[in-house]
Each structure stands twice: as C-alpha cells, then as structure tokens.
C-alpha positions as CSV (number, residue, x, y, z in Angstrom):
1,X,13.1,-15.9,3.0
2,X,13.3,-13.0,4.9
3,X,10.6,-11.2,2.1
4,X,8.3,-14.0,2.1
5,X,8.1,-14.6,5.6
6,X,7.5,-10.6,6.4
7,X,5.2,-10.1,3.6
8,X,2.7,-13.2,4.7
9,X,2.8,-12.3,8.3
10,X,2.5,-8.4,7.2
11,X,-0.9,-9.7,5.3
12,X,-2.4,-12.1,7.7
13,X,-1.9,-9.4,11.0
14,X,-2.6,-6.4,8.7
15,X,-6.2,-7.7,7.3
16,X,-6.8,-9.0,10.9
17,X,-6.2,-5.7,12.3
18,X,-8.5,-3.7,9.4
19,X,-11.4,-6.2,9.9
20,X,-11.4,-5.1,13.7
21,X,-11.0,-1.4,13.3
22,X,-13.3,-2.0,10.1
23,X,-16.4,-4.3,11.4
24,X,-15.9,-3.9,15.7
25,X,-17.7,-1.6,17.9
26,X,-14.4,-0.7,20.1
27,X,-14.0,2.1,22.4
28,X,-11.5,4.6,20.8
29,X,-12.1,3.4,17.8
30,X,-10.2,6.6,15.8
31,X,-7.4,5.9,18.6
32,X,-6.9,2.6,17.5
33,X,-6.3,3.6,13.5
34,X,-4.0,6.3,14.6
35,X,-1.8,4.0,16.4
36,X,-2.4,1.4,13.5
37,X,-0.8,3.8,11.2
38,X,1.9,5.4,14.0
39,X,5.2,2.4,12.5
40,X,4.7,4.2,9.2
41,X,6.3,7.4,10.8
42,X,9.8,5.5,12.6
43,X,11.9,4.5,9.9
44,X,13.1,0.8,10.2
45,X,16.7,1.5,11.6
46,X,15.4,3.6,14.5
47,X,13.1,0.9,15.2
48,X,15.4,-1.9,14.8
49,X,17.9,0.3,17.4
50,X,14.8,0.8,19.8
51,X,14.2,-3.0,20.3
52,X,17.9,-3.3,20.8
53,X,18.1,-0.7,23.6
54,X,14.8,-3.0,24.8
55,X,16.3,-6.1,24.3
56,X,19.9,-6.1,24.3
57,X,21.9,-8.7,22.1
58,X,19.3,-9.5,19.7
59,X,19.9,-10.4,15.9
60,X,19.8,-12.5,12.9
61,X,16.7,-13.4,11.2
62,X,14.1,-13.7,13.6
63,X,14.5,-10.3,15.0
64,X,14.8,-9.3,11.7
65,X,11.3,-10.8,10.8
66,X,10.1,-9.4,13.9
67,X,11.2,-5.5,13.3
68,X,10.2,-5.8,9.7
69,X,7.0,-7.0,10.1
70,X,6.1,-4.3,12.9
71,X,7.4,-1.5,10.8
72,X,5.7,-2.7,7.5
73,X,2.0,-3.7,9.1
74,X,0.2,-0.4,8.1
75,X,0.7,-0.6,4.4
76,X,-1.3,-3.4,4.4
77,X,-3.6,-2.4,7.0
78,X,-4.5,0.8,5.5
79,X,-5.5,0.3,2.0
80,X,-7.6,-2.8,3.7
81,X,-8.8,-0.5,6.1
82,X,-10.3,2.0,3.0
83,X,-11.2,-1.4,1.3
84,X,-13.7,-2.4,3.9
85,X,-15.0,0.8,4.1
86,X,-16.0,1.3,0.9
87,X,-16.8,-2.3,0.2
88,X,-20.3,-3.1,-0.8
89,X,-21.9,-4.7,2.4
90,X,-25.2,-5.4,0.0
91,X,-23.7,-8.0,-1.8
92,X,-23.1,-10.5,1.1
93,X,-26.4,-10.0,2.0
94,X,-27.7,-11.2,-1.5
95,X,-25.4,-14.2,-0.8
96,X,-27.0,-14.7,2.1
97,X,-30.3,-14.7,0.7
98,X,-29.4,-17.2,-1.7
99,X,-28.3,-19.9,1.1
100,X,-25.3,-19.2,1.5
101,X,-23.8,-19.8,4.9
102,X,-21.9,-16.8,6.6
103,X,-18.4,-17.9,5.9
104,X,-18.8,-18.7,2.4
105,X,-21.0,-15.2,1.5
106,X,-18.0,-13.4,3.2
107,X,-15.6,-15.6,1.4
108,X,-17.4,-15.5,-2.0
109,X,-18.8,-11.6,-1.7
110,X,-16.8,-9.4,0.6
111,X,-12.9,-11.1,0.0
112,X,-12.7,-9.8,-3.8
113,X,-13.8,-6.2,-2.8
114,X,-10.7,-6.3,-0.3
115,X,-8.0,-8.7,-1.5
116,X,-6.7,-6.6,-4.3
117,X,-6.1,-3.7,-1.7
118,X,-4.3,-6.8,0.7
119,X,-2.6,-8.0,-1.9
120,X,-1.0,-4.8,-3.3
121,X,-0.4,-3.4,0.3
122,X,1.4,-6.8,0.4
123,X,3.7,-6.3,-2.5
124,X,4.5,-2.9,-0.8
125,X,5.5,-4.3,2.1
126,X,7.7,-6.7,-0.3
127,X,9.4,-4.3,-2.7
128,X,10.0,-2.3,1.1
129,X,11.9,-5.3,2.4
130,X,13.5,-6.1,-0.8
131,X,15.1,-3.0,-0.4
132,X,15.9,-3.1,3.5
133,X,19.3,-2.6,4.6
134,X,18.9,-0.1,7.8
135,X,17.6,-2.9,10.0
136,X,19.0,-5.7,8.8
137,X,22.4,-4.3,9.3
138,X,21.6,-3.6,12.8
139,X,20.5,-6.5,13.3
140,X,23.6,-8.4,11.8
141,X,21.8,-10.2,9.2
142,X,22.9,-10.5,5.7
143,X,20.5,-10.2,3.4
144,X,20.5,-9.6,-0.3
145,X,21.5,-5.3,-0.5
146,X,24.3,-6.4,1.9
147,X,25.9,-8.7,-1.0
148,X,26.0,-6.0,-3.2
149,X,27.5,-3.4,-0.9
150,X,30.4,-5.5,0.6
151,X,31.1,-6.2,-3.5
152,X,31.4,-2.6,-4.1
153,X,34.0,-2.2,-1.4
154,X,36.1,-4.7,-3.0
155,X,38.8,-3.8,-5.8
156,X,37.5,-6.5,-8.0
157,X,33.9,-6.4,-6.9
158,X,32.2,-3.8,-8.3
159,X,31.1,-5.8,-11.8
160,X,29.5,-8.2,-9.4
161,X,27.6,-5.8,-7.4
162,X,26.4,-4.1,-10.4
163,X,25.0,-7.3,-11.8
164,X,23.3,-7.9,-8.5
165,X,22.4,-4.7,-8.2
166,X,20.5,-5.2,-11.9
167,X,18.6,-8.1,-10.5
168,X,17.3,-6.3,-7.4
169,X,16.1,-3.8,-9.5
170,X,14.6,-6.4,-11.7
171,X,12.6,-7.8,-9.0
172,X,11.9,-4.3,-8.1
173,X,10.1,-3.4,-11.2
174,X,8.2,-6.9,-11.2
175,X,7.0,-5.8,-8.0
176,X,6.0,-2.2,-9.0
177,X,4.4,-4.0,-11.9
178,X,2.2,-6.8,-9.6
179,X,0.7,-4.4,-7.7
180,X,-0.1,-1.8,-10.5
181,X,-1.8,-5.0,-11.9
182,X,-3.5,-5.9,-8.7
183,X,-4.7,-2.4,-8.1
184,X,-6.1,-2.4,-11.4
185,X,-8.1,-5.5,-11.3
186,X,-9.4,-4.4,-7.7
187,X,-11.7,-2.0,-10.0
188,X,-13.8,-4.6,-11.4
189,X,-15.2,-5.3,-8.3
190,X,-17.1,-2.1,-7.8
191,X,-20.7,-2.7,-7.2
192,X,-23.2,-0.5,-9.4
193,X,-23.3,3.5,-9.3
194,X,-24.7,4.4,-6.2
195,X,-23.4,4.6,-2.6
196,X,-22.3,1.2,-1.6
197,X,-24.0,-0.2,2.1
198,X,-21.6,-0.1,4.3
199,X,-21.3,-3.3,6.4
200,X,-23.0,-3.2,10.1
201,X,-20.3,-2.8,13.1
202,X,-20.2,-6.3,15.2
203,X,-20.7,-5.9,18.9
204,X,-17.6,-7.9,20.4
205,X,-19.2,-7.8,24.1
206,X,-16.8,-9.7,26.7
207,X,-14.5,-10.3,23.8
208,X,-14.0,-6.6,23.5
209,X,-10.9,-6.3,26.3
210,X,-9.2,-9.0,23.9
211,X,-10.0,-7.0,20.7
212,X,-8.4,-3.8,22.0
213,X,-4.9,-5.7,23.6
214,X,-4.2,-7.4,20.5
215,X,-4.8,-4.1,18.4
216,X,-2.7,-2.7,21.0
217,X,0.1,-5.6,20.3
C-alpha cells in the first residue's frame, strides 16, 4: 500500500511540477528547479525527524505517505524535466494541423516522448520505498523491511527473514528490470536526426502567483 500510494502520488505531483518548470514563463525559473531537486539531498530519516520536531506526535501511514512522497518527488520530476526539454515540440504541431484538438495532440504526440522518463522515475521512487526503513521506523509504521528485521532478532527467526528477505529482493530486481525496459522503449520515440523544436513557454499571467506557491509546496 504504502509503495503504491507513494509512487502514484510521486508521478502525478512530479510530472505536474516538470510541465510547470518545463512549459511556464515563471520568475526564477532556475530557482524553482533547484529547489525541485533540493529532497534529493536530506535522506528520508532526517526528513521524517524534521516533520516530527514540526509536528510533534505524528505517525503511521499517512505521515508515512506524506514524508515519502516529499523526499521521493525529484526522481520523477527530473528525468520528466529533461524529457520535456528534449521532447519534439514539432510533432504536436503536426497533430494540430491534422485536426486534432489541443488535448488529444498533447495526449497522442507529446505523452509518449515523456512517459517512459515518468514512468521509470516512478519505479525509482518504488524500488526506493520498497527499501525504506529510516522513516518508516520513525514514524512507527511497520512496513515490509521491518518484518524481516524483528525475524532476525528472534532465535528461531532468521530462516524466515531470509526467505523474506529473498522476496524483497525479488521484487527488487523486477523493479530494476521495469524500468531498464521502460527506459529502453523511451528510445523509440525520438523524432528524426536533427535538433528537436523545443515546445514554446506558456505565459501563466494572473495565474502566475499560484504557479510559483504550489511549486513552492
């Protein structure tokens, strides 16, 4: 639970936040990717411990989610980030000039160039949670790595925590695996040989104050 629900809201804020720093004019633009980047430098524990000095008495899952999810956004933001950078703006615009409506060229066009960097900065974020036990410990929920180290402490335990032990590394390596396979695939949808266009920056005008506080969030 605590994988799946951190991953898809890892993806959904993480893609969000690249398309803004990606496609909006925003003052302090390079300030904006810096801090966008900035979790990836606390590990989870510290960050778990901050929020607990913050908000004393916090735990179990939803905190859990909540810590995780902050501390894991850049890998997903930052390969989507370099995705819609290099992405090949020209080809929604041939979309477009077939009759295709905006949503649908963007859907249809622009999504494959950047999913497989999403999706693999997604199973990142999995296979980093998977393996959580910092945070989760702080935050007094028992998760998965917690079963296998309370076995090992136990006289008669430690065949049991090598077994699980073998299945987290077993999803491990299917993990490893998907996104070598996703990153792979996100080849094929390189457009031609020469320099791709890159897509024109969107003037967010009085939306902009809303755009910069929820990259700041």
């Amino acid at each position: 639970s605590l994988v799946g629900s951190v991953t898809i809201s890892c993806m959904v804020i993480g893609v969000a936040t690249a398309w803004a720093l990606a496609r909006l004019q925003l003052p302090a633009r390079p300030l904006f990717v810096v801090l966008a980047a900035l979790p990836l430098a606390i590990p989870s524990y510290v960050a778990a411990f901050g929020w607990m000095a913050m908000v004393p008495g916090i735990r179990g899952f939803f905190w859990s989610w909540l810590v995780l999810t902050a501390v894991s956004c850049p890998l997903v933001t930052l390969p989507t980030l370099a995705a819609f950078s290099n992405a090949d703006h020209s080809v929604v615009e041939t979309a477009r000039s077939l009759g295709r409506r905006p949503a649908r060229a963007w859907c249809t066009a622009m999504l494959p160039q950047i999913a497989p960097a999403a999706a693999a900065g997604g199973l990142l974020v999995a296979l980093y949670v998977l393996s959580e036990y910092g945070a989760v410990s702080a935050l007094r929920l028992s998760v998965f790595t917690h079963a296998i180290i309370d076995n090992f402490r136990t006289l008669f335990g430690i065949d049991a925590a090598l077994a699980l032990a073998l299945v987290l590394v077993a999803l491990a390596v299917m993990l490893v695996v998907l996104e070598r396979l996703v990153r792979i695939r996100g080849e094929r949808w390189r457009v031609g040989s020469g320099a791709p266009v890159p897509p024109p920056r969107i003037r967010a005008g009085v939306f902009t104050p809303v755009a910069m506080a929820s990259l700041l969030v």
